[in-house]
C-alpha positions as CSV (number, residue, x, y, z in Angstrom):
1,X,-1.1,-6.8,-21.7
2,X,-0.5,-4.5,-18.4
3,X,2.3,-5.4,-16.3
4,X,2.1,-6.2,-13.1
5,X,3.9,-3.8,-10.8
6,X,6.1,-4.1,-8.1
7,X,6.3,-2.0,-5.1
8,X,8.1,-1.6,-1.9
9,X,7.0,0.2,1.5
10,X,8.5,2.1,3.2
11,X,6.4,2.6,6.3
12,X,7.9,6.0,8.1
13,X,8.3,6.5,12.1
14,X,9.8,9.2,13.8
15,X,12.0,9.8,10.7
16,X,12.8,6.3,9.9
17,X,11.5,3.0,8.2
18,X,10.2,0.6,10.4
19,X,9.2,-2.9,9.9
20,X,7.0,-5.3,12.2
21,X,4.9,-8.5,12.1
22,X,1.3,-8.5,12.2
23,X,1.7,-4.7,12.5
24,X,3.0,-4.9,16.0
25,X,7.1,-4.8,17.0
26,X,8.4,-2.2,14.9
27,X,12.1,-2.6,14.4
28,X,14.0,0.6,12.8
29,X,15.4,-0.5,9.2
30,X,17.0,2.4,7.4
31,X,16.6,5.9,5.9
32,X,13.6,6.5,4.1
33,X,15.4,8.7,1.7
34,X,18.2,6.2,0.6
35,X,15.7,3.2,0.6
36,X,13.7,5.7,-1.7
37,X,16.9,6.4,-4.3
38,X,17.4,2.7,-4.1
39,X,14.7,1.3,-5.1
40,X,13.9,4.2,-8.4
41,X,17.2,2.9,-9.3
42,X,16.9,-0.6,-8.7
43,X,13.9,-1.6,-10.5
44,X,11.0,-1.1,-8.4
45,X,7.7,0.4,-10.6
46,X,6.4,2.6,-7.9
47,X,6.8,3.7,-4.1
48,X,4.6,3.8,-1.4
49,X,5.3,5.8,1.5
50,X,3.1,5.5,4.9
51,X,3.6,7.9,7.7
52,X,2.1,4.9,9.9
53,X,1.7,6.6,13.5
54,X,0.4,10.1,12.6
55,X,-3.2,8.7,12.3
56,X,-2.8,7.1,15.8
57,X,-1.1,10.6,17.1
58,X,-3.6,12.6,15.8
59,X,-0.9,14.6,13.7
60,X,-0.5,15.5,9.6
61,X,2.1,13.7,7.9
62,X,6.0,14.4,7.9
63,X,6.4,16.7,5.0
64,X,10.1,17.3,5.0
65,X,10.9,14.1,4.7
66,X,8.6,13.3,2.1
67,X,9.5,16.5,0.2
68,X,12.9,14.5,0.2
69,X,11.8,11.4,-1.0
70,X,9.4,13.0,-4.0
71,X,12.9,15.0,-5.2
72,X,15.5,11.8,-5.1
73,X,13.0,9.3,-7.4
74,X,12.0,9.0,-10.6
75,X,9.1,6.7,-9.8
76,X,5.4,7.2,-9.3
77,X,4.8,8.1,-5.4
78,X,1.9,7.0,-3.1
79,X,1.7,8.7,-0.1
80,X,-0.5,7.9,3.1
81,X,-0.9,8.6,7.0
82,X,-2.6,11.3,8.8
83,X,-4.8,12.3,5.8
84,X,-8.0,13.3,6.9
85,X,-9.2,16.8,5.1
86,X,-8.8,18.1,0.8
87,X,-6.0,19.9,2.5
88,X,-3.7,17.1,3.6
89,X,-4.5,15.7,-0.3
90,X,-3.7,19.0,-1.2
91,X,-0.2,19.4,0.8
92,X,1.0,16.3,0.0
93,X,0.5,16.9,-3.2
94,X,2.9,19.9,-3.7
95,X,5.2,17.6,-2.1
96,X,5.8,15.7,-5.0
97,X,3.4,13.0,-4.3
98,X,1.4,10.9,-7.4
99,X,-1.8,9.6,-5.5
100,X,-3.0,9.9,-2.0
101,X,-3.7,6.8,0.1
102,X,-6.5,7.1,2.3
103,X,-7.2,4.9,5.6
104,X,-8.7,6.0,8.9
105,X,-9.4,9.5,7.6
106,X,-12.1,8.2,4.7
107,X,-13.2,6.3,7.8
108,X,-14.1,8.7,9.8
109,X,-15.4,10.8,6.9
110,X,-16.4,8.6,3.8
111,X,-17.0,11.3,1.9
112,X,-13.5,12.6,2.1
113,X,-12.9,10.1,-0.9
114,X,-16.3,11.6,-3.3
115,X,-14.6,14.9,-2.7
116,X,-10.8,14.1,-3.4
117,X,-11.8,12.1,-6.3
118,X,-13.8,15.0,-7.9
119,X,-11.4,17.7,-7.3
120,X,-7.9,15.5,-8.0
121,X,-9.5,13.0,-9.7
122,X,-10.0,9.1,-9.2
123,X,-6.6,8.0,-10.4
124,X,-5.1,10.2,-7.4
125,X,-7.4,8.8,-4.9
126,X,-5.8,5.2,-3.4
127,X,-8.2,3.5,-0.4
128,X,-6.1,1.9,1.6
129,X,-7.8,-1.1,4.2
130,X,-5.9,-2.6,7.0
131,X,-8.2,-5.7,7.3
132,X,-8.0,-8.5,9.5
133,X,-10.6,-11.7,10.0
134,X,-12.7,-11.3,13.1
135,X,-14.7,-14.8,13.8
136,X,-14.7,-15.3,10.1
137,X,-15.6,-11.8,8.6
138,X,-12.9,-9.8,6.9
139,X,-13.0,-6.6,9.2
140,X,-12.0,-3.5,8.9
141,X,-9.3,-2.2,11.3
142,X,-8.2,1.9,12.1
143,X,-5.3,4.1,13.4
144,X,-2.5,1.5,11.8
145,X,-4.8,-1.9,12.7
146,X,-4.9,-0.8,16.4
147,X,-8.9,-0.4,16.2
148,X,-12.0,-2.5,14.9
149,X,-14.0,-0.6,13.3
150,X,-16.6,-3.5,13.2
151,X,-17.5,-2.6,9.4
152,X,-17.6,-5.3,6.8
153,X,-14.2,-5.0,4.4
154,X,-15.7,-6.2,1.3
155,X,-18.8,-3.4,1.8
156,X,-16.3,-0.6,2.9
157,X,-14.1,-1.2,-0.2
158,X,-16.7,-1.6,-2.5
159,X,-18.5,1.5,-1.4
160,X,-15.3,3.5,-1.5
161,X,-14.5,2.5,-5.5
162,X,-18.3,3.4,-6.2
163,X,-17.2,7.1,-4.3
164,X,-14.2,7.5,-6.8
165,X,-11.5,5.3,-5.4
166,X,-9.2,4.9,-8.6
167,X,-7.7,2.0,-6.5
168,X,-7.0,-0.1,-4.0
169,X,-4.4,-1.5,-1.2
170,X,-5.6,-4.5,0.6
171,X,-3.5,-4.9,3.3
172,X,-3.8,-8.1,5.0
173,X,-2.9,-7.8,8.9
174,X,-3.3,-11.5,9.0
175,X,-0.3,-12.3,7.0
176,X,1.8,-9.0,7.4
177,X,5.4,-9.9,7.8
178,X,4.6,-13.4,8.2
179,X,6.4,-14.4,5.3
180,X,4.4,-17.2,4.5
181,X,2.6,-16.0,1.3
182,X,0.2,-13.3,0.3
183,X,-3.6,-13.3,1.6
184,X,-4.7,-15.1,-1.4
185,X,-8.1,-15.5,0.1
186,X,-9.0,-12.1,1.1
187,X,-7.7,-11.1,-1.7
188,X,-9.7,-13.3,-4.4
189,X,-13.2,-12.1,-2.5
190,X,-11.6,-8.3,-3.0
191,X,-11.2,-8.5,-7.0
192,X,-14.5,-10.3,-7.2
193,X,-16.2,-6.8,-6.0
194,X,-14.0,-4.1,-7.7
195,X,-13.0,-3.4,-11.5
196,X,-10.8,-0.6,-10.7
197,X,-6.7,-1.9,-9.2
198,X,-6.3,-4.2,-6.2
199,X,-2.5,-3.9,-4.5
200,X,-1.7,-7.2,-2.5
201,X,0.1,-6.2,0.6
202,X,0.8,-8.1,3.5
203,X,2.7,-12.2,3.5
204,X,5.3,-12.1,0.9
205,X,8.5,-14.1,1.7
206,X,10.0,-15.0,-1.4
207,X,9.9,-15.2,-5.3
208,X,7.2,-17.7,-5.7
209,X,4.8,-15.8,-3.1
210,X,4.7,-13.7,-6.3
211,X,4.3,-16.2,-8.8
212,X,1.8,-17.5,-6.9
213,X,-0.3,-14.1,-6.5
214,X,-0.7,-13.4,-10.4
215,X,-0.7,-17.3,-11.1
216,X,-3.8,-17.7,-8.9
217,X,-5.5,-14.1,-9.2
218,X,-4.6,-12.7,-12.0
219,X,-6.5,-9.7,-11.7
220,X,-4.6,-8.4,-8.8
221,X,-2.5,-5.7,-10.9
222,X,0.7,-5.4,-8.3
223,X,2.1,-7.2,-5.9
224,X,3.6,-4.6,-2.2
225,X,6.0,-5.9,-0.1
226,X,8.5,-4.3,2.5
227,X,11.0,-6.4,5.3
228,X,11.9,-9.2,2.2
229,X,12.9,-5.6,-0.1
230,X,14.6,-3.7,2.7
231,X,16.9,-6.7,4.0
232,X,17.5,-7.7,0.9
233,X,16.1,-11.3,1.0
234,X,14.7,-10.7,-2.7
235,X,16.2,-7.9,-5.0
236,X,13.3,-6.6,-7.4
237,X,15.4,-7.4,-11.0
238,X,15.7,-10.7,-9.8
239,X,11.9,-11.3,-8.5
240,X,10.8,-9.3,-12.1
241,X,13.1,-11.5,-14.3
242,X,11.6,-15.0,-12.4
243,X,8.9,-13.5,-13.4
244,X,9.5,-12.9,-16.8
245,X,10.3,-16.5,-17.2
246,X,7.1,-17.8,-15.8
247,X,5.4,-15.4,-18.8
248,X,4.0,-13.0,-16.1
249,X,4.0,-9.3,-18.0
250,X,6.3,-6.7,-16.0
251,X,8.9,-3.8,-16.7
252,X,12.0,-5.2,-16.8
């Protein structure tokens, strides 16, 4: 049976990890390097690393940093934010990066994922949708959730797996840093559409937000989480031996 992976955020500002709720009210957290080292020790499967205001800035990514980050783990490394051309695939890349999360740029050119897909392959290739309900429609939002796009989720994500999308990272803006559980709606109509990975992110507070999300869907593959990780309100061997008990598969 394949485990179910956990993985902690670190979304990157200005140098630093950041945490909000609801994407809004960023508060600085820690270095994004010693989070990094932390967490390949500590337990975590994989890392994902978002350079969340260079979409909005109209910038490429931090690659210093990131180069960094790539050298200190011994993890597999997703990297996103400001990734708009086969270039900034192909720079992040040589940075030590595993897969490339895509989110406003594959927006503003779909066919950005076709072509990464073909050239890096589909496992490289990780759509990443900031969505958020808009009178009842799961919408998809830009630019770190700060714009509408008015495009339906569930046809956005399902077109971008049929372009080569190896996977997926639903983030729910609805429920980020809420702490109140994971969006176990959104996510449900998500793995309904898609055979390739769904990442839950966005709502988890505690252990049994995570017993809940492969009790109830069990096809979501991994469950991403960030504030309850970086403050320490749930250490990963803890949450991956609970669950252990309750016969869930992961890497312990």
């Amino acid at each position: 049976m394949i485990t179910k992976r956990i993985i902690p955020c670190l979304d990157v500002k200005n140098g630093r990890v950041v945490k909000g709720v609801n994407f809004k009210g960023l508060a600085d957290v820690n270095s994004p390097v010693e989070l990094a080292k932390y967490y390949s020790d500590n337990g975590a499967d994989e890392l994902v690393f978002y350079d969340i205001t260079a979409s909005a800035e109209g910038r490429t990514l931090f690659t210093d940093i990131l180069k960094e980050v790539a050298s200190t783990i011994f993890i597999p490394l997703t990297v996103g934010g400001g990734i708009n051309t086969l270039d900034d695939f192909d720079r992040v890349l040589k940075c030590g990066a595993d897969k490339v999360s895509v989110n406003s740029g594959a927006i503003k050119n779909p066919d950005l994922i076709y072509q990464a897909a073909k050239r890096y392959g589909d496992q490289c290739v990780v759509l990443s949708a900031d969505v958020k309900r808009v009178d009842g429609v799961f919408r998809v939002f830009a630019k770190g959730g700060r714009e509408n796009t008015g495009m339906d989720a569930l046809e956005w994500i399902k077109r971008g797996v049929d372009n080569g999308a190896g996977e997926i990272v639903l983030n729910s803006i609805d429920t980020d840093g809420v702490k109140k559980g994971f969006d176990i709606e959104m996510l449900d109509a998500v793995c309904n559409i898609v055979s390739v990975p769904v990442i839950a992110s966005g709502g988890a507070g505690k252990i049994e937000d995570f017993i809940k999300l492969f009790k109830t869907l069990p096809k979501v593959d991994a469950g991403l989480a960030a504030s309850i990780f970086h403050f320490g309100e749930v250490q990963i061997n803890q949450l991956k031996e609970r669950l252990a008990e309750e016969n869930i598969p992961v890497r312990l």
